[in-house]
N, C-alpha and C positions, 0 to 999 in steps of 0.2 A: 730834806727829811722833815716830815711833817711831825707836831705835836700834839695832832688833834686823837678823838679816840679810837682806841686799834678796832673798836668794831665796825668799823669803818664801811658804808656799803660798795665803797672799791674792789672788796673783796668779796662781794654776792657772786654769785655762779652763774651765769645764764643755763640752764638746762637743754634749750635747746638746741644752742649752737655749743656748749659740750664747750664753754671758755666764762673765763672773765668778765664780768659786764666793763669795767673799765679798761678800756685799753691798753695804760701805763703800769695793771696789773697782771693783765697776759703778758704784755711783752717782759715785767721781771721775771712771770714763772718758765717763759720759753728760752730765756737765758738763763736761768737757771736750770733748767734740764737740758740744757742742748748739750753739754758734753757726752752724756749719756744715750742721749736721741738721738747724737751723730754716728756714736759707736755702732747700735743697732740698725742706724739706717746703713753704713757701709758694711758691715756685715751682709745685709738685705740686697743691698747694692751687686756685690761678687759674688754672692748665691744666684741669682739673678743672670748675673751674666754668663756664668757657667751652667747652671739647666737651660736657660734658652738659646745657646748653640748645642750643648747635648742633644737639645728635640728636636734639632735638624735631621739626627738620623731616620726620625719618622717619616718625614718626608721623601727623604729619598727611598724608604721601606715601600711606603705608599704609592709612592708617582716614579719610582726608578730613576734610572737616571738622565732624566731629561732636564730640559734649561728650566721648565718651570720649577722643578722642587730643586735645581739649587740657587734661582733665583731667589726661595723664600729661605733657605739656608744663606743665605746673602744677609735679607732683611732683620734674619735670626743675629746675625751677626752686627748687624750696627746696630739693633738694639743693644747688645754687650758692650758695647762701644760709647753708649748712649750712661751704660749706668758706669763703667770705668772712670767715662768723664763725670759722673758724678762724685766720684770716689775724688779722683783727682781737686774737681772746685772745692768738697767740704775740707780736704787737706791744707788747703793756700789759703779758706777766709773759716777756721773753724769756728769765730766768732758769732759766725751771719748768723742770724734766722732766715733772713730770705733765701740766702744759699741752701740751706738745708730744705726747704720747703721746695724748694724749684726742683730741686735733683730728686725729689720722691716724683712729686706731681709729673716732673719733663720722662723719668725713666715709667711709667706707670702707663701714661698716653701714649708714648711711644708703641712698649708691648704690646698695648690692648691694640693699639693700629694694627700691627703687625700680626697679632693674631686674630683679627677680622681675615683679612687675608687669608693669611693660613685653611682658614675658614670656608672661605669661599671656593677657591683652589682643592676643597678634601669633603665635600658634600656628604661621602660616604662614610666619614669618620665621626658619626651624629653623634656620639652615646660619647668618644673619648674625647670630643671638642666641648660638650655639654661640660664632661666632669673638670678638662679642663680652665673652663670657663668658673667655676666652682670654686678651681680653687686660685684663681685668680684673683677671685674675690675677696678670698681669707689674705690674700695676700695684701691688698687694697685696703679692707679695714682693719687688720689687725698686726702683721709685719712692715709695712710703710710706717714710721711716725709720722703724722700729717697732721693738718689742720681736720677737724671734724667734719666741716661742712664739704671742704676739698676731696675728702676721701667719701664722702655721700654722693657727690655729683660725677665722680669719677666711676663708682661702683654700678648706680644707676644709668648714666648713661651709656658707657659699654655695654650694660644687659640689653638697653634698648634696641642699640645697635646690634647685638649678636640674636637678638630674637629676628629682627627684619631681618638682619641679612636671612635667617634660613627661611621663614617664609618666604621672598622673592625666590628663593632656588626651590620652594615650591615641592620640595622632596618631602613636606611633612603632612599629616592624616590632621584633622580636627583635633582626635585625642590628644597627638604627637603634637600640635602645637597649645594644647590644656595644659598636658604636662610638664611641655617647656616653661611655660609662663607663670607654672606655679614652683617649678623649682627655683626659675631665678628671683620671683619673690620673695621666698622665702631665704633664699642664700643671703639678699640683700636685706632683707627683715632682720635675722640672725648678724648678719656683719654691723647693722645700723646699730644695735641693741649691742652686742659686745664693743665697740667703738665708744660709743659713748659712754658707757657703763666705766670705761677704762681713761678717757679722760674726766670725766667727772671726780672720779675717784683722784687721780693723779693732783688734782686740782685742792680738792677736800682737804688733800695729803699737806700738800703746801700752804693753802689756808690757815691747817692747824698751829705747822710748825711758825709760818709770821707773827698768828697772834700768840703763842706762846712766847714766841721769842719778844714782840712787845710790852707782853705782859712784863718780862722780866726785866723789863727797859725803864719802868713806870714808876710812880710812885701811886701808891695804888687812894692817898685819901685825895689829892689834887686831880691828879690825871696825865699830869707833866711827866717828863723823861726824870730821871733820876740821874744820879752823876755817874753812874753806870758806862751810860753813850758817849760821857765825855773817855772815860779809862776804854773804850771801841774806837776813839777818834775822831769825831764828830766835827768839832772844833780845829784839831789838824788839819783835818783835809780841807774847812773850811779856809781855811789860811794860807795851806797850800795851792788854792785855787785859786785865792787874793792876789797871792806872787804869781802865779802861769800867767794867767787872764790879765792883771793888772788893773783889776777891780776892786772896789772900796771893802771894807768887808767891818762892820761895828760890833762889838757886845755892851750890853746894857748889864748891871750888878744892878737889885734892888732889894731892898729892903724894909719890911713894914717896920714902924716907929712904934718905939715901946710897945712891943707885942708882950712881953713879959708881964707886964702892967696888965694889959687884956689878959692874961691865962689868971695872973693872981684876982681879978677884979670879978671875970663875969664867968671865970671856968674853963677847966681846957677844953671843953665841948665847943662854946663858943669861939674859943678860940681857932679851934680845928674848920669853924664853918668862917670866919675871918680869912682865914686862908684860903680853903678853897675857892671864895668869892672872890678871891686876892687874883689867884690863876686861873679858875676861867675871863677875867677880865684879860689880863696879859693874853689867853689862846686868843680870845675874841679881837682883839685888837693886833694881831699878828697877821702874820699871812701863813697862809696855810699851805703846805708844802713847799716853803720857799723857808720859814724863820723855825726856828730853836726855841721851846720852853723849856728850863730847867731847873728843878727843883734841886736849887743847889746845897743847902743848907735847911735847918728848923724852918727859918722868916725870910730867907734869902733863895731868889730864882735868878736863873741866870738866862737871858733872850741872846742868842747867836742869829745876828740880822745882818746877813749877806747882802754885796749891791747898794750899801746902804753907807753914807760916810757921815763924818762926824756931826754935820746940822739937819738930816734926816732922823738920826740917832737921836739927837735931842729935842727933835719936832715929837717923835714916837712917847718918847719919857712924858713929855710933859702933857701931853694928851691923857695918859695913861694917869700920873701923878694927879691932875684934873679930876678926873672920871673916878677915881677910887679913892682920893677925899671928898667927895660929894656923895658917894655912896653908902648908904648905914646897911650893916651886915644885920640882915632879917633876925639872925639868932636872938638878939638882944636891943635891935637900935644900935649897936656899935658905932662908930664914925671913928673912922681911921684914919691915918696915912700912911706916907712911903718915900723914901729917899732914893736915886737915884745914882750910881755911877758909871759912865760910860768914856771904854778903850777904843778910841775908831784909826783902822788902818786906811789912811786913803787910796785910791786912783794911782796907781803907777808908782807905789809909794819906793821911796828911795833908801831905804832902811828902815823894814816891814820887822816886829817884833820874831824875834828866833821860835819862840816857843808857844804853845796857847798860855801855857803858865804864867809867860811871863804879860801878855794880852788880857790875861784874869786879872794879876798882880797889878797892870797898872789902872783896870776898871776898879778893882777894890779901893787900890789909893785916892780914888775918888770920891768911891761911894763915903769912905770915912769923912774925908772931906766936906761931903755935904752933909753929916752925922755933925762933924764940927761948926758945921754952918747956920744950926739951927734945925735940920732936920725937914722935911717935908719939902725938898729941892731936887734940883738936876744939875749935877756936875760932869765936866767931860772931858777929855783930851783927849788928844792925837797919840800913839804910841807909837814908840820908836825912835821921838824924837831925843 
């Protein structure tokens, strides 16, 4: 979890493509709807399967009862088959995104096959294959949940195909193929435009709610999480990930030196900009989407550095402890420092601290430590031992 700023261009929109410009922010918002997207897609799914064997009665209406129309009463039929099974795969991996995605797009091209066919086979039913075709459409951009661009190429190129096919049977006037060509423009003009219109929005929707929810995550004069994320768990599940994986996992406690001093000396104004100098150094010197800044206290941030054990942890401090005693806070010339303490759970460790509290508790016993030690240092240990 990253603690850089929520306006992040992760969450720009493409327009175009009706998504995410980052990838790792589509794929949370498609996990995040997919419960919803699922329901509607299987719904869409048994609708589906149930009108398109209904419409085999046209067939036999139309061509009697010969092998041709109930061969396509056939095809009616493993299309149904086709979206069943999709009913079936999103039930066993409700998880997926790709499951869901496949079972729109595989029941969608299926149809449309099937109803080329239909098609070809019914040359005389121009006006109710046209309307059908219509609303195939509506079906394709607006009742499928799908990728934007998956359901543009699906829409378009079935029209492509269902206009050739009836030119080739050659049953149509110039007008009669003006007018085809301008309907299915238009149907796929109108589906393009409601489609995107609708993930765009969808998208917007969820944009909001992240950075509001960031917002609320933050400390609004640094930029840092607040101790907020830690009462969400942040630090838990870090830990808890430390013990699955059996990877190192560090927290850094720091602290600026006689900050109190600064607020009585040069103001709490400068004081405020001592600070936030204090934490974009920490963001800057972190990794981004991998490490924890937090604004855990007045003068006290707390860095949760995953992957990272006890001599990385104090490679990071003392880089940092460097870099921000050599730095005078523009407000005033300031020239500060910062003490350090750091809790690190090693690699495999054999008796990983129970709680983050108690992973806080044995970074603070250090930080004091170095508070005792003369201050502007890096102290460390192992916890658990």
């Amino acid at each position: 979890m990253s603690s850089r700023d929520p306006s992040s261009p992760r969450l720009s929109i493409d327009r175009r493509r009706a998504e995410f410009a980052d990838r790792d922010s589509e794929e949370r918002f498609l996990r995040h709807c997919l419960p919803e997207r699922n329901a509607q897609l299987k719904a869409s799914l048994v609708f589906a399967a149930v009108f398109y064997v209904a419409f085999g009665a046209t067939d036999v209406a139309l061509m009697g009862f010969t092998p041709a129309a109930w061969a396509l009463v056939g095809l009616r039929a493993a299309v149904a088959l086709v979206a069943l099974g999709g009913c079936v795969a999103i039930a066993r991996r409700p998880g997926s995104v790709s499951v869901s995605i496949g079972a729109a797009c595989t029941l969608l091209v299926a149809a449309l096959a099937v109803f080329m066919v239909v098609c070809w086979y019914q040359p005389e039913a121009l006006a109710w294959n046209t309307m059908s075709q219509a609303l195939i459409l509506m079906a394709v951009y607006v009742n499928f949940p799908n990728r934007f661009l998956y359901a543009v190429a699906i829409g378009v190129g079935s029209s492509v195909v269902f206009a050739a096919l009836l030119c080739v049977q050659g049953h149509l006037r110039a007008d009669d193929v003006l007018t085809l060509v301008l309907l299915l423009v238009m149907g796929n003009a109108l589906g393009w435009i409601a489609a995107r219109r609708f993930n765009v929005a969808q998208r917007a929707q969820f944009r909001a709610a992240v950075l509001l929810e960031q917002l609320a995550d933050r400390d609004p004069l640094t930029g840092c999480y607040n101790r907020r994320i830690l009462q969400k768990g942040l630090l838990d599940a870090e830990l808890e990930r430390a013990r699955r994986y059996g990877t190192p996992l560090s927290v850094i406690l720091c602290d600026i030196d006689h900050f109190k001093r600064i607020n009585d000396t040069y103001g709490h104004a400068a004081g405020d900009r001592v600070l936030a100098d204090f934490a974009g150094l920490l963001l800057t010197m972190t990794r981004d989407a991998v490490d924890s800044v937090i604004r855990y206290g007045g003068e006290e941030f707390l860095l949760v550095v995953p992957q990272t054990d006890l001599a990385g942890a104090q490679a990071l401090a003392e880089r940092i402890r460097l870099a921000f005693a050599g730095t005078a806070a523009p407000a005033a010339s300031i020239t500060a420092t910062a003490s350090f303490g750091i809790a690190a759970v090693p690699a495999q460790a054999a008796a990983p601290p129970s709680t983050s509290e108690a992973l806080i508790g044995a970074a603070d016993a250090q930080l004091y430590a170095a508070k005792r030690g003369g201050r502007n240092t890096v102290r460390g240990t192992v916890a658990g031992r």
